[in-house]
GUTIKE-815507 format. One record per residue: z, y, x of N, C-alpha, C, O in turn; residue in three letters. Coordinates in nm, 3 decimals. Atoms other than C-alpha are relative to their C-alpha. Layout:
<sites>
+---------+---------+---------+---------+---------+---------+---------+---------+---------+---------+---------+---------+------+
!    n_pz !    n_py !    n_px !   ca_pz !   ca_py !   ca_px !    c_pz !    c_py !    c_px !    o_pz !    o_py !    o_px ! romi !
+---------+---------+---------+---------+---------+---------+---------+---------+---------+---------+---------+---------+------+
!       Z !       Y !       X !       Z !       Y !       X !       Z !       Y !       X !       Z !       Y !       X !  ALA !
...
+---------+---------+---------+---------+---------+---------+---------+---------+---------+---------+---------+---------+------+
</sites>
This chain:
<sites>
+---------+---------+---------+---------+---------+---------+---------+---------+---------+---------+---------+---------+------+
!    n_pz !    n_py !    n_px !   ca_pz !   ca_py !   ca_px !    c_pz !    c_py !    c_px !    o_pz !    o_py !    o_px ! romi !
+---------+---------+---------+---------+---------+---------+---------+---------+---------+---------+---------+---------+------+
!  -0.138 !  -0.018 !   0.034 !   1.323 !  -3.294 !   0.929 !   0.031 !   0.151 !   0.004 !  -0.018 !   0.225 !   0.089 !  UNK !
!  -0.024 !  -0.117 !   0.037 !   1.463 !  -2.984 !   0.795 !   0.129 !   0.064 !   0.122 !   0.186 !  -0.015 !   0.197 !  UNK !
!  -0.065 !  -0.047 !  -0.135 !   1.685 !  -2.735 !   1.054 !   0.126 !   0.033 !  -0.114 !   0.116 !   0.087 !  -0.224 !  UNK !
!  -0.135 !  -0.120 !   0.135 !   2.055 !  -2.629 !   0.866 !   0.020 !   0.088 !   0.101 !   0.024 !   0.054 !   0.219 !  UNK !
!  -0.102 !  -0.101 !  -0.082 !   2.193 !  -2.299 !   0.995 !   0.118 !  -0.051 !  -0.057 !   0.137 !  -0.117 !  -0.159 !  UNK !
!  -0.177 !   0.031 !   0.008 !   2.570 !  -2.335 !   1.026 !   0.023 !   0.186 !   0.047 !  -0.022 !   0.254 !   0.140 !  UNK !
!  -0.044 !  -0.105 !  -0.043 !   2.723 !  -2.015 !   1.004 !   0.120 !   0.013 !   0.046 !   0.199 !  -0.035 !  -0.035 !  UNK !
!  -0.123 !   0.010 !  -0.067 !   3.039 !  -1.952 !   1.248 !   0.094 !   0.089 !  -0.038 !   0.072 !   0.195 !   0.018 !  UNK !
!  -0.107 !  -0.099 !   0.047 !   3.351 !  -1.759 !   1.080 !   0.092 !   0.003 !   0.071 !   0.176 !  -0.087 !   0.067 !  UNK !
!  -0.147 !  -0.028 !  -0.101 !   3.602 !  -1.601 !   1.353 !   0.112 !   0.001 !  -0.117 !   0.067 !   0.013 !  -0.231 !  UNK !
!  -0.119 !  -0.050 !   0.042 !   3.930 !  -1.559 !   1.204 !   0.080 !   0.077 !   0.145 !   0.084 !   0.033 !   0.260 !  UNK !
!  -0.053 !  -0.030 !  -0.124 !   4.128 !  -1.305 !   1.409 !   0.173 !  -0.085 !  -0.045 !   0.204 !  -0.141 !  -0.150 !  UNK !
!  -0.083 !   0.067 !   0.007 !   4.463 !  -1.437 !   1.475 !   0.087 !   0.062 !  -0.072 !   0.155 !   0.001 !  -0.155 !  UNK !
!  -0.073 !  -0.061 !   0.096 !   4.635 !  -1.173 !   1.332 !  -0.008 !   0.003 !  -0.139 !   0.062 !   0.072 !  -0.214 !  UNK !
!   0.098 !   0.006 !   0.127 !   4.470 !  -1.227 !   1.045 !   0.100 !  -0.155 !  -0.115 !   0.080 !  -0.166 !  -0.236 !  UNK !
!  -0.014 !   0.116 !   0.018 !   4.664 !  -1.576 !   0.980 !   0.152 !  -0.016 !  -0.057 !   0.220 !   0.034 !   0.033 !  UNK !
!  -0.140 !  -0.077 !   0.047 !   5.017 !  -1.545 !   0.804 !   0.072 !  -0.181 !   0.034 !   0.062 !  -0.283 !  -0.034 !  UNK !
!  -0.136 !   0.117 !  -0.026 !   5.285 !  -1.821 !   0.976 !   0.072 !   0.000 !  -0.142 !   0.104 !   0.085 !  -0.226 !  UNK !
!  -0.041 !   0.081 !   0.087 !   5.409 !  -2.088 !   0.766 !   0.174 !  -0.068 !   0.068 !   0.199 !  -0.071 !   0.188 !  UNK !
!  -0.120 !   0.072 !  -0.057 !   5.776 !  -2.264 !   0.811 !  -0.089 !  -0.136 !   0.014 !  -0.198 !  -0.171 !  -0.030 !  UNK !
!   0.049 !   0.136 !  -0.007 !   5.731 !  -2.592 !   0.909 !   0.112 !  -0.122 !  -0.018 !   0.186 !  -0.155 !   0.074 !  UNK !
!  -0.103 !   0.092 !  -0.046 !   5.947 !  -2.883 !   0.773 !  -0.011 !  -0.141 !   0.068 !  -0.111 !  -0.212 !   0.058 !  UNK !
!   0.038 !   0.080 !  -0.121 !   6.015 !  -3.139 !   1.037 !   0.081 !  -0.196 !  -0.073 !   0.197 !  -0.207 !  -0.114 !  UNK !
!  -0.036 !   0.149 !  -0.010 !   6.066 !  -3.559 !   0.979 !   0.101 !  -0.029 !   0.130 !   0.206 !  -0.089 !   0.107 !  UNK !
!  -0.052 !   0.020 !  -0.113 !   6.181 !  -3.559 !   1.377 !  -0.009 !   0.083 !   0.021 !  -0.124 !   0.106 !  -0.016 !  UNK !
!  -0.032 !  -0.102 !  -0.076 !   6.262 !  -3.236 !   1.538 !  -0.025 !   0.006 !   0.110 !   0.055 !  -0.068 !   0.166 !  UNK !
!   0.131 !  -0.063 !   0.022 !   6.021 !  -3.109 !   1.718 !  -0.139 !  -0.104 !   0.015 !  -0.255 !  -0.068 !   0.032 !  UNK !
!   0.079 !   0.099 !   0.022 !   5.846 !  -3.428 !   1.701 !  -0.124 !  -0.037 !  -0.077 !  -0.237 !  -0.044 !  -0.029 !  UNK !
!   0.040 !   0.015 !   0.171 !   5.705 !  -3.494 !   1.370 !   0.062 !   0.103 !  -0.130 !   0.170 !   0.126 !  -0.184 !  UNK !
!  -0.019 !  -0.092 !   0.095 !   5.616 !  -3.245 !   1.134 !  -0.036 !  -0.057 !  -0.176 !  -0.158 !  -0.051 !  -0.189 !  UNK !
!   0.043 !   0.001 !   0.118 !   5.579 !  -3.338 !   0.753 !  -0.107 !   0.041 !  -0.057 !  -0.071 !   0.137 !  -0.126 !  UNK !
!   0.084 !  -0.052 !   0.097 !   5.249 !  -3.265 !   0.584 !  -0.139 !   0.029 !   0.122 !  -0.249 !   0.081 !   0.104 !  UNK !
!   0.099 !  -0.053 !  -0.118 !   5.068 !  -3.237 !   0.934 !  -0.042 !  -0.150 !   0.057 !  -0.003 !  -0.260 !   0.018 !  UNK !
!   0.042 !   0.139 !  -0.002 !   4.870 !  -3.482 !   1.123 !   0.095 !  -0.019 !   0.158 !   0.126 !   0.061 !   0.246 !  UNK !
!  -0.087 !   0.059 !  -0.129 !   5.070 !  -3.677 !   1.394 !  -0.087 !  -0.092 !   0.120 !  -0.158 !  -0.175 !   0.065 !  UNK !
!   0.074 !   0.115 !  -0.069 !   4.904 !  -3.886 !   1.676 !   0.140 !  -0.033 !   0.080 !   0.232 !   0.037 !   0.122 !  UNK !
!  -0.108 !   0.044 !  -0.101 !   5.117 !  -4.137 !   1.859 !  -0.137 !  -0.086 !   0.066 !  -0.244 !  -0.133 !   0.027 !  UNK !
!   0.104 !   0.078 !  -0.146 !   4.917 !  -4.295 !   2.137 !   0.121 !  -0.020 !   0.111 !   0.226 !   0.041 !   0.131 !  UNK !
!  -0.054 !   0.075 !  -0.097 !   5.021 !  -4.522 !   2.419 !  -0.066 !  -0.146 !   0.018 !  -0.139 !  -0.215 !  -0.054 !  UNK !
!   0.080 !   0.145 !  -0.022 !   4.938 !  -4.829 !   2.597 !   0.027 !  -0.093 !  -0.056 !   0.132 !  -0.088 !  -0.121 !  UNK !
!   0.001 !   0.104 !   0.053 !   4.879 !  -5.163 !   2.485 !   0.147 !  -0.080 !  -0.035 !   0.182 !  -0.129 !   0.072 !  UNK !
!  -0.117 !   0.050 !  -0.008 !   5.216 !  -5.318 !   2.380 !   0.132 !   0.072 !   0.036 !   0.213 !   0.018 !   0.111 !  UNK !
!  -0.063 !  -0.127 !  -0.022 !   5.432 !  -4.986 !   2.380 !   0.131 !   0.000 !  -0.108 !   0.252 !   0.015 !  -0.094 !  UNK !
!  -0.066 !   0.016 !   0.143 !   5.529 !  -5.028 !   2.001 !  -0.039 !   0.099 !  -0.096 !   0.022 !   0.123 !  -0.201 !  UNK !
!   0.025 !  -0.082 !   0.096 !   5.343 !  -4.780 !   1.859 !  -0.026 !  -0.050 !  -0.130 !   0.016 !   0.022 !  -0.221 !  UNK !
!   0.012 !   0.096 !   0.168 !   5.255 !  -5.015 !   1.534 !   0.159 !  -0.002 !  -0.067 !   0.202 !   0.043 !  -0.173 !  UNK !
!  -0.149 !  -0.035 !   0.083 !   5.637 !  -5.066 !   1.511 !   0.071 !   0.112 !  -0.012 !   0.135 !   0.121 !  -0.117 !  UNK !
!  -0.038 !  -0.147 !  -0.001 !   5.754 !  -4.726 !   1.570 !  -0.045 !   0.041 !  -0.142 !   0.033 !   0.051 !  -0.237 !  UNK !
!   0.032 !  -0.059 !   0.137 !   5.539 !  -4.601 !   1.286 !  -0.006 !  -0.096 !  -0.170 !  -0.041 !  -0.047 !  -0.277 !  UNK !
!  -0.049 !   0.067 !   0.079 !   5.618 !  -4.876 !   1.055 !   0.182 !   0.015 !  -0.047 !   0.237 !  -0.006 !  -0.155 !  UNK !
!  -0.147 !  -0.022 !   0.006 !   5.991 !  -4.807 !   1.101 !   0.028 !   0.133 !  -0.072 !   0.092 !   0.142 !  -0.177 !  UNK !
!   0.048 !  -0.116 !   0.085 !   5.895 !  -4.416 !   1.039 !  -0.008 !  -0.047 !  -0.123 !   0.097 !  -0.058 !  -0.186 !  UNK !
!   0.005 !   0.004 !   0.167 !   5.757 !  -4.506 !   0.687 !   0.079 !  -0.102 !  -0.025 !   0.022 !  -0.088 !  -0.134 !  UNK !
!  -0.064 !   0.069 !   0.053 !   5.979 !  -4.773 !   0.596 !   0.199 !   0.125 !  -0.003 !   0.256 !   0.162 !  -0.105 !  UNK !
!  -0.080 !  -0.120 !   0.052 !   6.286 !  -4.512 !   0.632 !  -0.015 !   0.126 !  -0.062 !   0.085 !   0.178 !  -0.112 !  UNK !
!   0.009 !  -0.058 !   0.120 !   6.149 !  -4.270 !   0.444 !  -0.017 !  -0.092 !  -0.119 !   0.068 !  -0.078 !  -0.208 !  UNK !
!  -0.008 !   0.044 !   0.155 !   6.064 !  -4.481 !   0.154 !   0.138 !  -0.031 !  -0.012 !   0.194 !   0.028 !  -0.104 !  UNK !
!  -0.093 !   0.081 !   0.029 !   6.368 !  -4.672 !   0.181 !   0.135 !   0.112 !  -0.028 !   0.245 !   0.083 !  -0.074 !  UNK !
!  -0.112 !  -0.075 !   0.071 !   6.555 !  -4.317 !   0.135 !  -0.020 !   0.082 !  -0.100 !   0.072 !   0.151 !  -0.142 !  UNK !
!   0.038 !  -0.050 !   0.152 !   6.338 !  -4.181 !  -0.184 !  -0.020 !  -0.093 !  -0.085 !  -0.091 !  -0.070 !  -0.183 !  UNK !
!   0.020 !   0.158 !   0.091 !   6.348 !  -4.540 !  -0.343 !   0.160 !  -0.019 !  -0.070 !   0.264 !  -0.027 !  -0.005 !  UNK !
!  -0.142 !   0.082 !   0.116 !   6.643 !  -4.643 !  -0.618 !  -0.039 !  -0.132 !   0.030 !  -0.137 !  -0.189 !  -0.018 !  UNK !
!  -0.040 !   0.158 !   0.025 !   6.735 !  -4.985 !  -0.519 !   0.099 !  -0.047 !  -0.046 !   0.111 !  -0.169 !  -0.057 !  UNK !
+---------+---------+---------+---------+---------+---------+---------+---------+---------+---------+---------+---------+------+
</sites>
């Protein structure tokens, strides 16, 4: 089996130009970013984030 090099690219931080960020929930949930909800068994995280996407669609939808 063949070896890959991986080569490692720093970025300095200054280097990195801040973005706005628009927010779904304030400072909760950001739009366009990844979200984790975690919690224990029977919490409601399934319905929580079903409720999430069902009010957005239900306010970019013509019914």
């Amino acid at each position: 089996m063949e070896e890959t090099k991986i080569e490692l690219q720093l970025i300095k931080l200054s280097e990195i130009q801040s973005q706005e960020v628009s927010w779904l929930w304030f400072p909760f949930i950001p739009y366009g970013k990844l979200t984790i909800v975690q919690g224990d068994p029977g919490d409601g995280k399934t319905t929580f984030v079903l409720n999430m996407d069902y009010s957005q669609v239900s306010r970019h939808k013509k019914v």
